[in-house]
Each structure stands twice: as structure tokens, then as C-alpha cells.
PDB file of N, CA, C, O and CB in Angstrom:
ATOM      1  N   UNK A   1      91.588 146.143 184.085  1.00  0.00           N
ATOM      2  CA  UNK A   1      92.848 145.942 183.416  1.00  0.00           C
ATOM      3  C   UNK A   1      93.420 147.277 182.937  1.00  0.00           C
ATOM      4  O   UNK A   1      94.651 147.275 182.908  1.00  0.00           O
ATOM      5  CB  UNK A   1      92.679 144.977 182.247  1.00  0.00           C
ATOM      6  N   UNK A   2      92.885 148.324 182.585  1.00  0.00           N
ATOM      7  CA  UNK A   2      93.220 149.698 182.158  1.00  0.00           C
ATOM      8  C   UNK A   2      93.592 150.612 183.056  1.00  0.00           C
ATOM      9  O   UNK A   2      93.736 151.757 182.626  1.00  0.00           O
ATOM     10  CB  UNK A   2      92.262 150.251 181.549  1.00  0.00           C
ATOM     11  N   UNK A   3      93.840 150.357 184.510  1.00  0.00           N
ATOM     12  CA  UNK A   3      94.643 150.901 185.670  1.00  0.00           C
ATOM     13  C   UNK A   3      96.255 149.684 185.770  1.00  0.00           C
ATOM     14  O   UNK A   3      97.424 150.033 185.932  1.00  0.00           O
ATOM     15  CB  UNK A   3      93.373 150.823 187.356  1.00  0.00           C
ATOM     16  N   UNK A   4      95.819 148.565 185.637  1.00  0.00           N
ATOM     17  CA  UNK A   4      97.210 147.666 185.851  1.00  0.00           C
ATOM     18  C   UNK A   4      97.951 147.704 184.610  1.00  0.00           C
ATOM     19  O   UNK A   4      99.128 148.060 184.655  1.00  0.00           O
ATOM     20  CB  UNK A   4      96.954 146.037 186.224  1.00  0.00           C
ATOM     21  N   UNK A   5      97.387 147.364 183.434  1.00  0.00           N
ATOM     22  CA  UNK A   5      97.990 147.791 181.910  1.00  0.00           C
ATOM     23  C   UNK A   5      97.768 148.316 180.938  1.00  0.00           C
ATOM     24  O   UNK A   5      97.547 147.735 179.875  1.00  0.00           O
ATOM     25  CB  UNK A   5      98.228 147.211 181.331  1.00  0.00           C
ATOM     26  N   UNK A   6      97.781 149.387 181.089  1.00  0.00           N
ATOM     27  CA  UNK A   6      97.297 150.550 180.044  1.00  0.00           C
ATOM     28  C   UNK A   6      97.969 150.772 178.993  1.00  0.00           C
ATOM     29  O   UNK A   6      97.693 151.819 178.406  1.00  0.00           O
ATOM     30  CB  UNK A   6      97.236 151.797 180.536  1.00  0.00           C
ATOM     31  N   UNK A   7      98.974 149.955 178.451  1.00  0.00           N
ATOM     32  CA  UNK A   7     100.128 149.677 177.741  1.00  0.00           C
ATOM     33  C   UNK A   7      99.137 148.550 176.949  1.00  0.00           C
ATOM     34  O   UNK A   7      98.750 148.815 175.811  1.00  0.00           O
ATOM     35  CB  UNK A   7     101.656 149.187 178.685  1.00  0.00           C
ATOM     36  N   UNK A   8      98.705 147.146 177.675  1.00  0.00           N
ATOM     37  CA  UNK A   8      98.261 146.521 176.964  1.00  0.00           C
ATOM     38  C   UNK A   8      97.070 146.635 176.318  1.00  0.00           C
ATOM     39  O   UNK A   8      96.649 146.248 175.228  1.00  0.00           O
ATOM     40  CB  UNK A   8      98.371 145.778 177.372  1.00  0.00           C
ATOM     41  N   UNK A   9      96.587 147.292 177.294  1.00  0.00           N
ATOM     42  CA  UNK A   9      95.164 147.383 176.370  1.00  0.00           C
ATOM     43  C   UNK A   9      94.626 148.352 175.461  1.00  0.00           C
ATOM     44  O   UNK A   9      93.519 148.430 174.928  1.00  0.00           O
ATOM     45  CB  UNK A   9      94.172 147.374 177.111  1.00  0.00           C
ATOM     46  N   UNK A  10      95.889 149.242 175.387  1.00  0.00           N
ATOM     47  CA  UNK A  10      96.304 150.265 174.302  1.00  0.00           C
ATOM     48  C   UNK A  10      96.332 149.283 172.951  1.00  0.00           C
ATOM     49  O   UNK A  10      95.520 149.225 172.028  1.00  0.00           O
ATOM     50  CB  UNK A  10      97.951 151.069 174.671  1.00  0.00           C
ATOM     51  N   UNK A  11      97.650 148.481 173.189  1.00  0.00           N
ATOM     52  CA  UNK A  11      97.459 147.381 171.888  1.00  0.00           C
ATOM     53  C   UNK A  11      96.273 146.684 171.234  1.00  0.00           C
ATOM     54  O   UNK A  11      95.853 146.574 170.082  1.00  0.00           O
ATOM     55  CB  UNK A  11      98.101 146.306 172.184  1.00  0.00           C
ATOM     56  N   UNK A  12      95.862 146.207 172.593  1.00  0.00           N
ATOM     57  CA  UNK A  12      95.138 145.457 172.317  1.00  0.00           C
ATOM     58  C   UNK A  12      93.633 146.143 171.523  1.00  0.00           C
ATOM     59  O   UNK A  12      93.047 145.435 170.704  1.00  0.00           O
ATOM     60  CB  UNK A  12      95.085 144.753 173.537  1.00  0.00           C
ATOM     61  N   UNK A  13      93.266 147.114 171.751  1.00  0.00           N
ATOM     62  CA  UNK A  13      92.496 148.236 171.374  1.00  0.00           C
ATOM     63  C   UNK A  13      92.489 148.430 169.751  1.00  0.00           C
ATOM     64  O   UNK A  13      91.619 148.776 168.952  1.00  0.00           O
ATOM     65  CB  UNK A  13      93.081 149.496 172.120  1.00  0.00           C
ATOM     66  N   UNK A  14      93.977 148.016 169.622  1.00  0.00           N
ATOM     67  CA  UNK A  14      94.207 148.078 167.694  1.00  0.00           C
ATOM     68  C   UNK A  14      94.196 147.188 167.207  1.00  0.00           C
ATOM     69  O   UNK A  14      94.177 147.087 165.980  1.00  0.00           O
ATOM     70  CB  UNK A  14      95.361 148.518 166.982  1.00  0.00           C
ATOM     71  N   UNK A  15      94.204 146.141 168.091  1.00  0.00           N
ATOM     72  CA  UNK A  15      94.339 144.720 167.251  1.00  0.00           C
ATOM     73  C   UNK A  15      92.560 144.706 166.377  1.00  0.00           C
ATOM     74  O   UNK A  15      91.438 144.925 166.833  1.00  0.00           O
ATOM     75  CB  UNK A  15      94.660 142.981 168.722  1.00  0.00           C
ATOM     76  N   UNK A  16      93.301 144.148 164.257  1.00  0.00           N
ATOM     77  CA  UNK A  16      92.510 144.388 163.563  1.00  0.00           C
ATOM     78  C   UNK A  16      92.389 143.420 162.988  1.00  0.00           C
ATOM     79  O   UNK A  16      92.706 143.778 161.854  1.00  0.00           O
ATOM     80  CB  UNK A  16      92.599 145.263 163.017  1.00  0.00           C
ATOM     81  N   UNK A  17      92.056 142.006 162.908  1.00  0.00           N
ATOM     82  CA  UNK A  17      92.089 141.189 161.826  1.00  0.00           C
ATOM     83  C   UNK A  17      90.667 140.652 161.037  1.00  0.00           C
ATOM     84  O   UNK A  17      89.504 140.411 161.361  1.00  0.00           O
ATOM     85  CB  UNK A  17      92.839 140.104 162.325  1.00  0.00           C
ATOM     86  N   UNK A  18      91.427 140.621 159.908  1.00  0.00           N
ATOM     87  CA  UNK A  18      90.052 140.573 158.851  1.00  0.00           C
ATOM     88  C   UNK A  18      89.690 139.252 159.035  1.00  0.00           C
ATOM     89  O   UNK A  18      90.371 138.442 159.665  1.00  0.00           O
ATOM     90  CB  UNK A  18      90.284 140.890 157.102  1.00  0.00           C
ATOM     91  N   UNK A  19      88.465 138.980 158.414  1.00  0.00           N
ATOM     92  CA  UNK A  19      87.768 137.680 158.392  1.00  0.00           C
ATOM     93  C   UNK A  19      88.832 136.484 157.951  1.00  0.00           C
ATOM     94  O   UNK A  19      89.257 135.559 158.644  1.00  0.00           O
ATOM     95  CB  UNK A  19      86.477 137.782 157.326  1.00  0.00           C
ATOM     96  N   UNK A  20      89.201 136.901 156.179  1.00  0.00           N
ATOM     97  CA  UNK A  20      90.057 136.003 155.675  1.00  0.00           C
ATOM     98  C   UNK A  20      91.143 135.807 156.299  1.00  0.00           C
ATOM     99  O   UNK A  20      91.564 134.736 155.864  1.00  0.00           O
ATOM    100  CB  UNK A  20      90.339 136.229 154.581  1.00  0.00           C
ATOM    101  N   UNK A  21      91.823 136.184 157.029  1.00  0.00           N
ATOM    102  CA  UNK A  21      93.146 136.190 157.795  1.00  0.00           C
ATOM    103  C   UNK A  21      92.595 135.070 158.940  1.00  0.00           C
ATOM    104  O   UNK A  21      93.108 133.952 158.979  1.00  0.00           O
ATOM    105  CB  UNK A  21      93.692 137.927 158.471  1.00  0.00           C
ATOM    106  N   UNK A  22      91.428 135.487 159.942  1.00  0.00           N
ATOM    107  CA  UNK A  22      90.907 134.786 161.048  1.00  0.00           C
ATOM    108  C   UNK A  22      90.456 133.367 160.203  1.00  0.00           C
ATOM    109  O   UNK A  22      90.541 132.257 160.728  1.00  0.00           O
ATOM    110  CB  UNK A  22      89.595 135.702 161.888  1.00  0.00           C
ATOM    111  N   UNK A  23      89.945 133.595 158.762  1.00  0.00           N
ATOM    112  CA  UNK A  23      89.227 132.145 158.723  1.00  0.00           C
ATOM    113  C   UNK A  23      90.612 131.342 157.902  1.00  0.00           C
ATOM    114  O   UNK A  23      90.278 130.169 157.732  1.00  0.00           O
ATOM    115  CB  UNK A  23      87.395 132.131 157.638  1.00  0.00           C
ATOM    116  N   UNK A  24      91.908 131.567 157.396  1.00  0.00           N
ATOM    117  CA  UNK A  24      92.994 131.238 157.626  1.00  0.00           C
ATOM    118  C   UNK A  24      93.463 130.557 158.969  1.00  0.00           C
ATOM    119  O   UNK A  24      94.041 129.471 158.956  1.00  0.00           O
ATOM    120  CB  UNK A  24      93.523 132.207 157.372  1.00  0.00           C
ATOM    121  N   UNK A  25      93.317 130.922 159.582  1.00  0.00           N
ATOM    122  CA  UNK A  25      94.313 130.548 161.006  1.00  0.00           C
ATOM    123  C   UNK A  25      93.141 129.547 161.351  1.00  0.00           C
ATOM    124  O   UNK A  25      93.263 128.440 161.875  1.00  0.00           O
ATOM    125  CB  UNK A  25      94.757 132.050 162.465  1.00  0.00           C
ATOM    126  N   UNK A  26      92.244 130.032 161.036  1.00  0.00           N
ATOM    127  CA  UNK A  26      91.215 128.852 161.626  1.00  0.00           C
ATOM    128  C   UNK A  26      91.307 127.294 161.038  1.00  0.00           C
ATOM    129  O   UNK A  26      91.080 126.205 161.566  1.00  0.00           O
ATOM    130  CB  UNK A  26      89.640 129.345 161.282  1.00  0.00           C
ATOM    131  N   UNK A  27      91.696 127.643 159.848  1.00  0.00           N
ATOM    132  CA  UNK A  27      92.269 126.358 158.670  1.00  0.00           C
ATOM    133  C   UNK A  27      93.455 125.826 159.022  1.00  0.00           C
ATOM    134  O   UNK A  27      93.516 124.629 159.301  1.00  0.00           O
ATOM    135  CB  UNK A  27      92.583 126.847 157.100  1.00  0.00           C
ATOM    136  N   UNK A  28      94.284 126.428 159.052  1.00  0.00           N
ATOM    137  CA  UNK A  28      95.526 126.102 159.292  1.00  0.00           C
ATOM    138  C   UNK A  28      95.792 125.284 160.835  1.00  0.00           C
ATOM    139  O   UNK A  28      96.567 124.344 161.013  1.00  0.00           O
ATOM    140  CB  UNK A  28      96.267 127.439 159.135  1.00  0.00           C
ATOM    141  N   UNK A  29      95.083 125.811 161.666  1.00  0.00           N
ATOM    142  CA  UNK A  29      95.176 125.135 162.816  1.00  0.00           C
ATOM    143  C   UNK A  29      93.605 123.827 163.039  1.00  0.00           C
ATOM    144  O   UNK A  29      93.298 122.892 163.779  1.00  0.00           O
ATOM    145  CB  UNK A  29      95.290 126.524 164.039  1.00  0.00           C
ATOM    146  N   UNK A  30      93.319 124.204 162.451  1.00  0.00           N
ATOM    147  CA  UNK A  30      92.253 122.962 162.820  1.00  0.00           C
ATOM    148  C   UNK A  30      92.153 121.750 161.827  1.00  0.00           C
ATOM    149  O   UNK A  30      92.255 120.559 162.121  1.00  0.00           O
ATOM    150  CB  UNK A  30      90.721 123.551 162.887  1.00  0.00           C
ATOM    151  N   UNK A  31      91.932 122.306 160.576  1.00  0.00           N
ATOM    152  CA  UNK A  31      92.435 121.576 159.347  1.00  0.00           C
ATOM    153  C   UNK A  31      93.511 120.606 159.534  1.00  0.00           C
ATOM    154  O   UNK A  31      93.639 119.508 160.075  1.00  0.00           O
ATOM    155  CB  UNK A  31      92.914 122.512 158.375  1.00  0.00           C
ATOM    156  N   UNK A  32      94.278 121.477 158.842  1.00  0.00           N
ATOM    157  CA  UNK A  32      95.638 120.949 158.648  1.00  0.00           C
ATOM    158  C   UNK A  32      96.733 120.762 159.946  1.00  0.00           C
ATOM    159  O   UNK A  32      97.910 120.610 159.618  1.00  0.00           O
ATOM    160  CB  UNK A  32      96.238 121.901 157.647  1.00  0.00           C
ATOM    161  N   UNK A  33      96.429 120.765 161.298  1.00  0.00           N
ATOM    162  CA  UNK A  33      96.904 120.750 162.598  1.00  0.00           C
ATOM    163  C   UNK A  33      97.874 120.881 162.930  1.00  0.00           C
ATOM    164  O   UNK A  33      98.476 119.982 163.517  1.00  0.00           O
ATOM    165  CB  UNK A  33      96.751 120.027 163.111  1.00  0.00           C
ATOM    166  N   UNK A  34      98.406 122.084 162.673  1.00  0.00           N
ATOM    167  CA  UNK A  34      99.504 122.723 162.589  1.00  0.00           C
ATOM    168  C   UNK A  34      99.685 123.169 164.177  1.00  0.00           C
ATOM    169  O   UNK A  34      98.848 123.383 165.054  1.00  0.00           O
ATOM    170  CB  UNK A  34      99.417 123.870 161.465  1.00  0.00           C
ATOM    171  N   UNK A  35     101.172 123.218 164.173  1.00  0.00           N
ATOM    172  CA  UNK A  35     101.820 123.321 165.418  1.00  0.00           C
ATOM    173  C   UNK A  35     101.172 124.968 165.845  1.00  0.00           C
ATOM    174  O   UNK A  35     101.550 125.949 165.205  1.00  0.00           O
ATOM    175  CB  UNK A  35     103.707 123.120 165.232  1.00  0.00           C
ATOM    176  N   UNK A  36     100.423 125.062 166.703  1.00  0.00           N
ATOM    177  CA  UNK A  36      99.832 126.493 167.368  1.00  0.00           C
ATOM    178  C   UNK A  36     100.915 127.620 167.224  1.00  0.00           C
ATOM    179  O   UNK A  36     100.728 128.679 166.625  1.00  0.00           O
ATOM    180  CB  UNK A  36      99.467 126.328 169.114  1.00  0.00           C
ATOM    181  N   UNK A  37     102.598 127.077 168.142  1.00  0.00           N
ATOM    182  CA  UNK A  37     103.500 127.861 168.269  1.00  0.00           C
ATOM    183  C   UNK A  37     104.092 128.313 166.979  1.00  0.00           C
ATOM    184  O   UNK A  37     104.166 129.444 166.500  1.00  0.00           O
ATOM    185  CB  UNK A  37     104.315 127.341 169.072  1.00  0.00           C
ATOM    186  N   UNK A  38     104.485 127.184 166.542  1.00  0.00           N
ATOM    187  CA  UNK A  38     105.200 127.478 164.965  1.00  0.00           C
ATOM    188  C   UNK A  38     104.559 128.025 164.117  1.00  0.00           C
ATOM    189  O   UNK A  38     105.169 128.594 163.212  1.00  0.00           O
ATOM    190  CB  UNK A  38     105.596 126.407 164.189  1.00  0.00           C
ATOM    191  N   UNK A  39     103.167 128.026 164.139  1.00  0.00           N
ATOM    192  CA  UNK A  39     101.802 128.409 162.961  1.00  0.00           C
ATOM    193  C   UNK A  39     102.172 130.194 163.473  1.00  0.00           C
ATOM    194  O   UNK A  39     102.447 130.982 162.568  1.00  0.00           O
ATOM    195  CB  UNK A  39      99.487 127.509 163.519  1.00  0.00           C
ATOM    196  N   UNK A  40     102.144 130.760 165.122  1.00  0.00           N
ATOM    197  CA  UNK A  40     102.095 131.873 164.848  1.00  0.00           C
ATOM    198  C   UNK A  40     103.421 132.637 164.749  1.00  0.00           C
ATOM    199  O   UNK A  40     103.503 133.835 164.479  1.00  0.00           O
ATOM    200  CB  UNK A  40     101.294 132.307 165.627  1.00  0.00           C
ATOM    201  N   UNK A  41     104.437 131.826 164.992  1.00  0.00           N
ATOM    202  CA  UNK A  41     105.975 132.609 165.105  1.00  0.00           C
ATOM    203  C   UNK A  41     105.888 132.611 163.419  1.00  0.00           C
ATOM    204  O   UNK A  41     105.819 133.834 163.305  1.00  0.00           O
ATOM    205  CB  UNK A  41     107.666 131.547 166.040  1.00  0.00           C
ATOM    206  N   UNK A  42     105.857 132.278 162.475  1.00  0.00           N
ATOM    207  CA  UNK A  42     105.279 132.557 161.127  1.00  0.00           C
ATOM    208  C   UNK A  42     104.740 133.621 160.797  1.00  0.00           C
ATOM    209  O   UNK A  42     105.321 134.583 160.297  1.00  0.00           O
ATOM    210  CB  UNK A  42     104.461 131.829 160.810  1.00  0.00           C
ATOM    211  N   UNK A  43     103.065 133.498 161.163  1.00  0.00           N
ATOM    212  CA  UNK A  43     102.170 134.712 160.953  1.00  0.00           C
ATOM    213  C   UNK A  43     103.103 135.396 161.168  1.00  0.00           C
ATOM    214  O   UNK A  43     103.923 135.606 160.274  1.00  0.00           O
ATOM    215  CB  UNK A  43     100.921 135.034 161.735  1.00  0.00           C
ATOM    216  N   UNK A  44     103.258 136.021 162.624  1.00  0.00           N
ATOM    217  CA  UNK A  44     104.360 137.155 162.650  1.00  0.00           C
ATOM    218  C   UNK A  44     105.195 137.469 161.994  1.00  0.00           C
ATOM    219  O   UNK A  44     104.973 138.471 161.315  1.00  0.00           O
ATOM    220  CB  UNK A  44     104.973 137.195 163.370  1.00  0.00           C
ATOM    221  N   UNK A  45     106.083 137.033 161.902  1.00  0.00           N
ATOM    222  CA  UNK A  45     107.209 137.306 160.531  1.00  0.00           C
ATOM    223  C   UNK A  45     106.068 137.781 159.395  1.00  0.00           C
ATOM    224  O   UNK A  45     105.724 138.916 159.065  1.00  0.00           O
ATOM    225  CB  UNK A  45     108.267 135.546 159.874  1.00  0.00           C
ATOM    226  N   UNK A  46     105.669 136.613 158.981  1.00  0.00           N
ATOM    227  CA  UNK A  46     105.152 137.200 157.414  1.00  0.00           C
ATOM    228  C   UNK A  46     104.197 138.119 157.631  1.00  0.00           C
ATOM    229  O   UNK A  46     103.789 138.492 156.532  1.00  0.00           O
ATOM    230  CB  UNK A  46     104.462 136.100 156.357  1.00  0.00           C
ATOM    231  N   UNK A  47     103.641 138.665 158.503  1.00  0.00           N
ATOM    232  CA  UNK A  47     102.443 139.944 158.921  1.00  0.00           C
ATOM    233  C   UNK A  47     103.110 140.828 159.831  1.00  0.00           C
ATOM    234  O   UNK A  47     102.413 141.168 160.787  1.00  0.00           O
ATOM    235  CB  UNK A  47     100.938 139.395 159.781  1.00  0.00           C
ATOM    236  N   UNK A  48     104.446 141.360 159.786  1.00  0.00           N
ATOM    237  CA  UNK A  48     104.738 142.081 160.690  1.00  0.00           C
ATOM    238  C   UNK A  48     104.326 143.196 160.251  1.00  0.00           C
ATOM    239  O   UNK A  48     104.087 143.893 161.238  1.00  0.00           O
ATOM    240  CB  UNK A  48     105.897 142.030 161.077  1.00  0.00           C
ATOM    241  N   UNK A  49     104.074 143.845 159.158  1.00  0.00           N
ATOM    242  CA  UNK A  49     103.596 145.205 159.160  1.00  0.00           C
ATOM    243  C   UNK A  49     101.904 145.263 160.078  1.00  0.00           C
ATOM    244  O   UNK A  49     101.614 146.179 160.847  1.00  0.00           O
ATOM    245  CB  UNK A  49     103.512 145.693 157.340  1.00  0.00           C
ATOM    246  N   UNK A  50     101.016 144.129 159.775  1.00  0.00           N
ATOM    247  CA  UNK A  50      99.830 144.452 160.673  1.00  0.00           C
ATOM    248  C   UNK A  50     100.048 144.115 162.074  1.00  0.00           C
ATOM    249  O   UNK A  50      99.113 144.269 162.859  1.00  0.00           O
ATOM    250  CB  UNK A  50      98.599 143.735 160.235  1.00  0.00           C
ATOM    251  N   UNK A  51     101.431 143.572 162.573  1.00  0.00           N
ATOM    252  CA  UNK A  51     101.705 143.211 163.776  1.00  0.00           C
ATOM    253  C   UNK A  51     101.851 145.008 164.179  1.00  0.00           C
ATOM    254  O   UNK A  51     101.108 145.784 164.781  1.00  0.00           O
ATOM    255  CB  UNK A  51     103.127 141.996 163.923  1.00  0.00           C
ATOM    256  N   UNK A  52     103.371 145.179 163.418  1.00  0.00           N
ATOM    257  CA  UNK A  52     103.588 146.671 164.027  1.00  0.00           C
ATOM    258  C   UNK A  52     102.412 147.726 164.569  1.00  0.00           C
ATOM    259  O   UNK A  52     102.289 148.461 165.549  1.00  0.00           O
ATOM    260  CB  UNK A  52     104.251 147.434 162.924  1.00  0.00           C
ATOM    261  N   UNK A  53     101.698 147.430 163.512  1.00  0.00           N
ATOM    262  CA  UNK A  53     100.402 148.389 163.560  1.00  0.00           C
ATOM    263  C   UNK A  53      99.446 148.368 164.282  1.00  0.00           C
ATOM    264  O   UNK A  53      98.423 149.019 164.072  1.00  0.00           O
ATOM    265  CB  UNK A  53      99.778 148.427 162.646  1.00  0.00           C
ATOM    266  N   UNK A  54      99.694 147.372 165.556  1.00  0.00           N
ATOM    267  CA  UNK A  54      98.995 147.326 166.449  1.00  0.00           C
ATOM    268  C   UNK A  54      99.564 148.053 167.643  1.00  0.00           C
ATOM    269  O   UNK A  54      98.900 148.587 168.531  1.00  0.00           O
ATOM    270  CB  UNK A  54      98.700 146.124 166.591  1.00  0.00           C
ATOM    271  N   UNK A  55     100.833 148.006 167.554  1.00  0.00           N
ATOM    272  CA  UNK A  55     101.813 149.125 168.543  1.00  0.00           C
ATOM    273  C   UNK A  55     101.448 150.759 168.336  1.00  0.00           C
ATOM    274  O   UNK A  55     101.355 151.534 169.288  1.00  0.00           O
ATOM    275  CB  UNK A  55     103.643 148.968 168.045  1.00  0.00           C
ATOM    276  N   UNK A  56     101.350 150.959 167.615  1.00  0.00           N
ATOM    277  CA  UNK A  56     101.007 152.658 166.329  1.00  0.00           C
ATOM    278  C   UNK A  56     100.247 153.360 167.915  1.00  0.00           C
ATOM    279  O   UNK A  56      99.766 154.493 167.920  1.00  0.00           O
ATOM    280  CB  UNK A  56      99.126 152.356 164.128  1.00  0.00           C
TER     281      UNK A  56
END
């Protein structure tokens, strides 16, 4: 993948999420069965600074 997208896996390389954040989403979607799409067009908005910071 690092000859076809070296763009992505640049990102992907920064992607950082903490436990509490992962064991969040883990709640939110299994728990409480929240719409997958809508649960993350959310996250995003409200985490765009650790979104951005995966672009960096």
C-alpha cells in the first residue's frame, strides 16, 4: 500500500486515539446503537482538532 498510497498511509501512520475515546465509540455504538454514520459525522465535527492532526 506505501507505493499505491503514500498519502494514505502517511495519515494513517498518525492516526492516535486514546483508550477513553475508543472505549466511547465502543459505547456509543454498541450500547446505545447509534447510527455508525451519524455517530461519526459528529465525532468529527466535535474532534476536529485530533482529526486535523492526523493530516500534520
Amino acid at each position: 500500500m506505501e507505493s499505491a498510497q503514500p498519502d494514505a498511509v502517511a495519515m494513517l501512520s498518525n492516526v492516535n486515539l486514546e483508550t477513553e475515546m475508543l472505549s466511547e465509540m465502543s459505547f456509543a455504538l454498541a450500547v446505545e446503537k447509534k447510527d455508525p454514520e451519524a455517530f461519526a459525522k459528529q465525532w468529527v465535527e466535535d474532534n476536529s482538532a485530533v482529526v486535523d492532526s492526523w493530516f500534520r
